[in-house]
Chimera marker file (.cmm) of the C-alpha trace (Angstrom):
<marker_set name="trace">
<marker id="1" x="10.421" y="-4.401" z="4.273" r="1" g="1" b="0" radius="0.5"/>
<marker id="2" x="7.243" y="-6.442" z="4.154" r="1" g="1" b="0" radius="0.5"/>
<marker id="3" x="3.996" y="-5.222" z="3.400" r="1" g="1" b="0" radius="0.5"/>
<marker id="4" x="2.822" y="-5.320" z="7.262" r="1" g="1" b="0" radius="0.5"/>
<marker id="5" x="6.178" y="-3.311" z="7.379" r="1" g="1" b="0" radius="0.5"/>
<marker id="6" x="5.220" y="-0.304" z="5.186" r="1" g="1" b="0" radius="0.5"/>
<marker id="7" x="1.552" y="0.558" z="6.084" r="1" g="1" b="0" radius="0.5"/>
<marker id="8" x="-0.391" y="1.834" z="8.929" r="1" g="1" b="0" radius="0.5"/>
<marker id="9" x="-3.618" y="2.024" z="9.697" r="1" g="1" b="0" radius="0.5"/>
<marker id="10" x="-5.858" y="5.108" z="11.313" r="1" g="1" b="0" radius="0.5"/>
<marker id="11" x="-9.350" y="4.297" z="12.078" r="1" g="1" b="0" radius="0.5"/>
<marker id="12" x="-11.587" y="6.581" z="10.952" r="1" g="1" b="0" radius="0.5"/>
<marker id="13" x="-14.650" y="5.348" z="13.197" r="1" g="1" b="0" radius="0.5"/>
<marker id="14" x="-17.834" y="3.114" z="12.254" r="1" g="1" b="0" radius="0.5"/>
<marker id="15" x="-15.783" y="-0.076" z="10.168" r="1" g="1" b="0" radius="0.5"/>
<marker id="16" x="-13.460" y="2.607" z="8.640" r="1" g="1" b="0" radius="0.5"/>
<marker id="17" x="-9.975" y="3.365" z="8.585" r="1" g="1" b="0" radius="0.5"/>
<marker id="18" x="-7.007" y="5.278" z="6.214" r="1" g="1" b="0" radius="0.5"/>
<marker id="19" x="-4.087" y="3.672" z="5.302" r="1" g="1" b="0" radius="0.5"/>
<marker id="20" x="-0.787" y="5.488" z="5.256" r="1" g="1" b="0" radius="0.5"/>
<marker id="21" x="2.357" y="4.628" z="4.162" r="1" g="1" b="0" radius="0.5"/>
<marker id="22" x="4.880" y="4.349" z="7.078" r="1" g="1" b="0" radius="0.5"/>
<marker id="23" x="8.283" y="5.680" z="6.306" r="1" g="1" b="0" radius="0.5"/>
<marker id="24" x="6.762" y="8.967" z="4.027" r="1" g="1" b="0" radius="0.5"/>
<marker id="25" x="3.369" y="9.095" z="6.118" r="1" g="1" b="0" radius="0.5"/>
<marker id="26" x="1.590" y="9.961" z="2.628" r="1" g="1" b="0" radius="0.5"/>
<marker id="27" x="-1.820" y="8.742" z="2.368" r="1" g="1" b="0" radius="0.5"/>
<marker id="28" x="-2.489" y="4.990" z="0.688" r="1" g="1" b="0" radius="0.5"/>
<marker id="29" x="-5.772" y="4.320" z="0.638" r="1" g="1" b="0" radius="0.5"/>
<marker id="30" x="-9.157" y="3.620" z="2.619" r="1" g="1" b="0" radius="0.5"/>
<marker id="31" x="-10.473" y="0.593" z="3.940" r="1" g="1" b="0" radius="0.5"/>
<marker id="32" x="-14.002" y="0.002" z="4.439" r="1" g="1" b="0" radius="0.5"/>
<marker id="33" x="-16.098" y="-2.771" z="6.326" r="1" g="1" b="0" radius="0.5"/>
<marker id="34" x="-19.004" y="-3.980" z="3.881" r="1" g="1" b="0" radius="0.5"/>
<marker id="35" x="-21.147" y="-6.925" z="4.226" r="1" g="1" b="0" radius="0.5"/>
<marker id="36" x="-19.196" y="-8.352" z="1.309" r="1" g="1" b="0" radius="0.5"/>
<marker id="37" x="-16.246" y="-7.703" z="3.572" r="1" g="1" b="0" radius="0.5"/>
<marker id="38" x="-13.447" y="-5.154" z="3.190" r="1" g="1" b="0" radius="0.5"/>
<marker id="39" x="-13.066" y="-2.781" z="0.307" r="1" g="1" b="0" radius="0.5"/>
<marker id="40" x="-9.998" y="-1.129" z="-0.665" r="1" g="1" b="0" radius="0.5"/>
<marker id="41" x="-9.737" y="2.290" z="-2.673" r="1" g="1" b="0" radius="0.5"/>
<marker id="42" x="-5.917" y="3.135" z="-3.327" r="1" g="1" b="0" radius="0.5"/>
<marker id="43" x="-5.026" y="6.805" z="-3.082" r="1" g="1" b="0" radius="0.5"/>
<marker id="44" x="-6.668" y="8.368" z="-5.604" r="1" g="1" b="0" radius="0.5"/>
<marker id="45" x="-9.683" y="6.657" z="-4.759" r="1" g="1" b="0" radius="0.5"/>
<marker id="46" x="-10.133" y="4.032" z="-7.523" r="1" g="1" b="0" radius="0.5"/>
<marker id="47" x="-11.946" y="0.846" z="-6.498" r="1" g="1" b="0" radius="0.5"/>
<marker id="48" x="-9.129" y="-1.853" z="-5.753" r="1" g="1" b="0" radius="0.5"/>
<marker id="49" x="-11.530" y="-4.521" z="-4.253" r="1" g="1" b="0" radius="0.5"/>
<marker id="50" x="-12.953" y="-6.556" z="-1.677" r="1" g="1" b="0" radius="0.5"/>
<marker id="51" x="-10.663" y="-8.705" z="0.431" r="1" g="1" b="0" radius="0.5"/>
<marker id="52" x="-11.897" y="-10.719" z="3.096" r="1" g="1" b="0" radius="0.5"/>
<marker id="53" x="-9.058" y="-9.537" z="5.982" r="1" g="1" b="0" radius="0.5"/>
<marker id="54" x="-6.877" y="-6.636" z="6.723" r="1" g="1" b="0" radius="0.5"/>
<marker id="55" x="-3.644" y="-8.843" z="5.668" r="1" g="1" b="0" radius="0.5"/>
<marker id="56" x="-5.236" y="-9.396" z="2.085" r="1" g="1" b="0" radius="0.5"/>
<marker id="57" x="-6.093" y="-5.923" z="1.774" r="1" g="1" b="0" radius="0.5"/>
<marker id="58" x="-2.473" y="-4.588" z="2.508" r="1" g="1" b="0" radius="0.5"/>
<marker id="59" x="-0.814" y="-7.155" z="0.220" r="1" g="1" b="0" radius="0.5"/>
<marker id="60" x="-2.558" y="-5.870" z="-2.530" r="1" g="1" b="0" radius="0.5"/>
<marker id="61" x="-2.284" y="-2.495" z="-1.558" r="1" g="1" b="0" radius="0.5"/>
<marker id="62" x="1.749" y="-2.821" z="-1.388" r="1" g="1" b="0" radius="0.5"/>
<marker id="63" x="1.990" y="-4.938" z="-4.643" r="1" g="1" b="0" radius="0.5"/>
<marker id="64" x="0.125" y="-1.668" z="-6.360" r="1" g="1" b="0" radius="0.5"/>
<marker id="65" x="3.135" y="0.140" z="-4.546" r="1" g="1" b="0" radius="0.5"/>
<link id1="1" id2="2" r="1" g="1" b="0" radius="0.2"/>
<link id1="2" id2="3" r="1" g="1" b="0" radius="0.2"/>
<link id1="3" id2="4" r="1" g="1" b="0" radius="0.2"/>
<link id1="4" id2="5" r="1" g="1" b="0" radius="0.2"/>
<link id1="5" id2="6" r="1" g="1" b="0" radius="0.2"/>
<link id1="6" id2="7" r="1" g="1" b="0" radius="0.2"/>
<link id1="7" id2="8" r="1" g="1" b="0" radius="0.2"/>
<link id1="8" id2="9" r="1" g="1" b="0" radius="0.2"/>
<link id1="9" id2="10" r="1" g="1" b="0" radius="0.2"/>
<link id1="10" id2="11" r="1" g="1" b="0" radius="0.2"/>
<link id1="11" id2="12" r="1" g="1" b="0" radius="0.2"/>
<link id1="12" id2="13" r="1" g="1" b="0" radius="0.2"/>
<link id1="13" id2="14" r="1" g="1" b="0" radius="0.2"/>
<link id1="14" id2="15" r="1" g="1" b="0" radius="0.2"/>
<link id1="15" id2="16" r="1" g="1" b="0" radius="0.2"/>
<link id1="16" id2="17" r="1" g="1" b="0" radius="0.2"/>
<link id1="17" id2="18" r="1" g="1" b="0" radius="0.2"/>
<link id1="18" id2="19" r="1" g="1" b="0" radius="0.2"/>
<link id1="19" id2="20" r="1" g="1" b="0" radius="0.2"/>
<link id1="20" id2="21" r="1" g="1" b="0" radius="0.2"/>
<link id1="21" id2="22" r="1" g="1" b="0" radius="0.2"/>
<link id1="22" id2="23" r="1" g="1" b="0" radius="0.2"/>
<link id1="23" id2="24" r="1" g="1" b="0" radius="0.2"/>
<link id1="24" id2="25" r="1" g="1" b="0" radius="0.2"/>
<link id1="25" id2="26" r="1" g="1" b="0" radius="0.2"/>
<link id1="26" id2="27" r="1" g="1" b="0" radius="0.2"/>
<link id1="27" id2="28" r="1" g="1" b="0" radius="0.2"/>
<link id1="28" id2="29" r="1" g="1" b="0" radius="0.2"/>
<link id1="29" id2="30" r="1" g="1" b="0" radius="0.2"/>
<link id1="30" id2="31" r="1" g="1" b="0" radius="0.2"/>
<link id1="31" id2="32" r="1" g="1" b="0" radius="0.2"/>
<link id1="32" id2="33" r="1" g="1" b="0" radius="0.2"/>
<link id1="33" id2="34" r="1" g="1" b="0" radius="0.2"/>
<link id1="34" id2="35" r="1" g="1" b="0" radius="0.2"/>
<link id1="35" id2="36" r="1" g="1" b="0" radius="0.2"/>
<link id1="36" id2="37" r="1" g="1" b="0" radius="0.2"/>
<link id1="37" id2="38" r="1" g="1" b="0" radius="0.2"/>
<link id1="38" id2="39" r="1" g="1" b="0" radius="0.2"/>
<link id1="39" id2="40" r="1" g="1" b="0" radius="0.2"/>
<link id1="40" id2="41" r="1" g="1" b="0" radius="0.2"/>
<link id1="41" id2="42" r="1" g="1" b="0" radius="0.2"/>
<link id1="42" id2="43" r="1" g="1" b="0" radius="0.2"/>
<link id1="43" id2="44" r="1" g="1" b="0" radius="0.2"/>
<link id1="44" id2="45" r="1" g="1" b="0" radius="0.2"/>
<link id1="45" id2="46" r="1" g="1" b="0" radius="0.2"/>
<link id1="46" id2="47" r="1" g="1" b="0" radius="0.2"/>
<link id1="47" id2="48" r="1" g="1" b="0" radius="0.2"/>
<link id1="48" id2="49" r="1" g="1" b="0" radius="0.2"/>
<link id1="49" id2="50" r="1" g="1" b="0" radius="0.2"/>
<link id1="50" id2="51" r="1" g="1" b="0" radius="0.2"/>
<link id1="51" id2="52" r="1" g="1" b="0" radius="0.2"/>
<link id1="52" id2="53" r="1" g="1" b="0" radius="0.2"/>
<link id1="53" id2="54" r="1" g="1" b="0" radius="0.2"/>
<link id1="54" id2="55" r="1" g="1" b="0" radius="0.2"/>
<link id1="55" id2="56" r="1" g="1" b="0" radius="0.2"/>
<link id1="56" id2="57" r="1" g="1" b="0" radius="0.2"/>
<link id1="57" id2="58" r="1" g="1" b="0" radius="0.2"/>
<link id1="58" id2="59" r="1" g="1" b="0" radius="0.2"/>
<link id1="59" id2="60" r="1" g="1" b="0" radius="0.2"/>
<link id1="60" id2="61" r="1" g="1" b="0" radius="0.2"/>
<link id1="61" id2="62" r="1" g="1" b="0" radius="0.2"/>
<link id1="62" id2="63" r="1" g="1" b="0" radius="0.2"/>
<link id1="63" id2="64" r="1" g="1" b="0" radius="0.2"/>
<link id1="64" id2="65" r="1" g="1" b="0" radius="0.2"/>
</marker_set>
């Protein structure tokens, strides 16, 4: 399983969206849209980041897996 593989995404409206992992549904992490581009806080809402796409973001988000 890939990273793509083993997250989903639910958007949460207005550049947001939750990230969940897809064979336990838990809840990953939140993605938000900045000007700086897209910020990533895992779980337990520590700062992870800014990535500049999606694919970045959930890379890093499944090597913290």
């Amino acid at each position: 399983m890939n990273y793509a593989e083993m997250f989903y995404l639910v958007d949460s409206g207005e550049g947001r969206w939750t990230v969940h992992h897809t064979l336990t549904d838990e809840f990953a992490g939140t993605i938000m849209r900045t000007s700086q581009g897209l910020v990533l806080r895992d779980g337990e809402s520590r700062f992870r980041g800014t990535f500049p796409s999606v694919e970045s973001v959930l890379r890093n988000l499944y090597a913290l897996a």
